[in-house]
C-alpha positions as CSV (number, residue, x, y, z in Angstrom):
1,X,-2.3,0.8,-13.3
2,X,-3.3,2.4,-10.0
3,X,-0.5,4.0,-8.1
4,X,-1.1,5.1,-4.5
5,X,0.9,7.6,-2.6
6,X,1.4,7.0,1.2
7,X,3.1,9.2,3.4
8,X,5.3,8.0,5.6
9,X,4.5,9.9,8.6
10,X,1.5,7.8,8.7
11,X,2.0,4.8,6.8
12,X,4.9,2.9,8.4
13,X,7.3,1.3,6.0
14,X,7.2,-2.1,7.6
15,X,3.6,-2.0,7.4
16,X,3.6,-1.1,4.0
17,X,5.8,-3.7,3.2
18,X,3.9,-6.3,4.7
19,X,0.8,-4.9,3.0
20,X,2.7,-5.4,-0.8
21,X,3.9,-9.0,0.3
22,X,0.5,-10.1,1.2
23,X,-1.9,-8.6,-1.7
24,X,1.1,-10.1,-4.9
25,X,-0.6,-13.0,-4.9
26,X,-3.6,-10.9,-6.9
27,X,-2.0,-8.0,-8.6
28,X,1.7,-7.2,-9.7
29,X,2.1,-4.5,-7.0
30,X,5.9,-3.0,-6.3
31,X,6.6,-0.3,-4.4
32,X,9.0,3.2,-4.0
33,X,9.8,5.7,-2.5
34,X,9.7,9.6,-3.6
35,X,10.3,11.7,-1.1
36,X,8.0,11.5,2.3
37,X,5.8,9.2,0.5
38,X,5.9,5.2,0.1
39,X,4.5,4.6,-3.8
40,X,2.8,1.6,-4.2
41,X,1.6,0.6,-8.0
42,X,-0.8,-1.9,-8.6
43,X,-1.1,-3.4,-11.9
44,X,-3.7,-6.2,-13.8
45,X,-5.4,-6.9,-16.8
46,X,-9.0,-6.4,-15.2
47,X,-8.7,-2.1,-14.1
48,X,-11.9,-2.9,-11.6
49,X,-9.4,-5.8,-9.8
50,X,-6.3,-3.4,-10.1
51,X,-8.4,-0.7,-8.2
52,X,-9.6,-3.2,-5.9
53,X,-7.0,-3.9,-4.5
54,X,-4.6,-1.0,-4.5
55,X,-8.1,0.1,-2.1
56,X,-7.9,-2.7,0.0
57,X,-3.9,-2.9,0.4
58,X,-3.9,0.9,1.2
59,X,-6.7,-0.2,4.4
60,X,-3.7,-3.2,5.1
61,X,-1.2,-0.8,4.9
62,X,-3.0,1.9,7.4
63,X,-4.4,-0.7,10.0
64,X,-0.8,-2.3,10.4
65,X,0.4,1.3,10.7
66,X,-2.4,1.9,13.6
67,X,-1.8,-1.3,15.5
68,X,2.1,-0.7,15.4
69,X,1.6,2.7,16.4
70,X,2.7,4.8,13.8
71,X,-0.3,6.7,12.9
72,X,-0.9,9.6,15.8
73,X,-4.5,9.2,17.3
């Protein structure tokens, strides 16, 4: 299981959201929230696949943030 934490000044919650919805097809992925941080866990039987992509959903997660303006430049 690979858990990543984040925060929400950056990382939009819409984008974050969209980010979870698109990578379940691969992984069981869910997603909190604890404090100013979005927690997204990834889980699957293969570690390397889980890590993977809980990598590539937190680059989703960022460049949605980015193009919808959240993240300051």
């Amino acid at each position: 299981m690979i858990s990543l934490r984040l925060h929400g000044d950056i990382y939009s919650e819409a984008s974050v959201k969209a980010a979870v919805a698109a990578f379940t097809e691969y992984s069981t992925v869910t997603m909190s929230q604890d404090a100013s941080y979005w927690v997204v866990t990834v889980e699957h039987e293969d570690p390397d696949r889980a890590r993977l992509v809980a990598h590539e959903l937190g680059n989703m997660a960022l460049g949605l943030s980015i193009d919808a303006g959240t993240v300051a430049r």
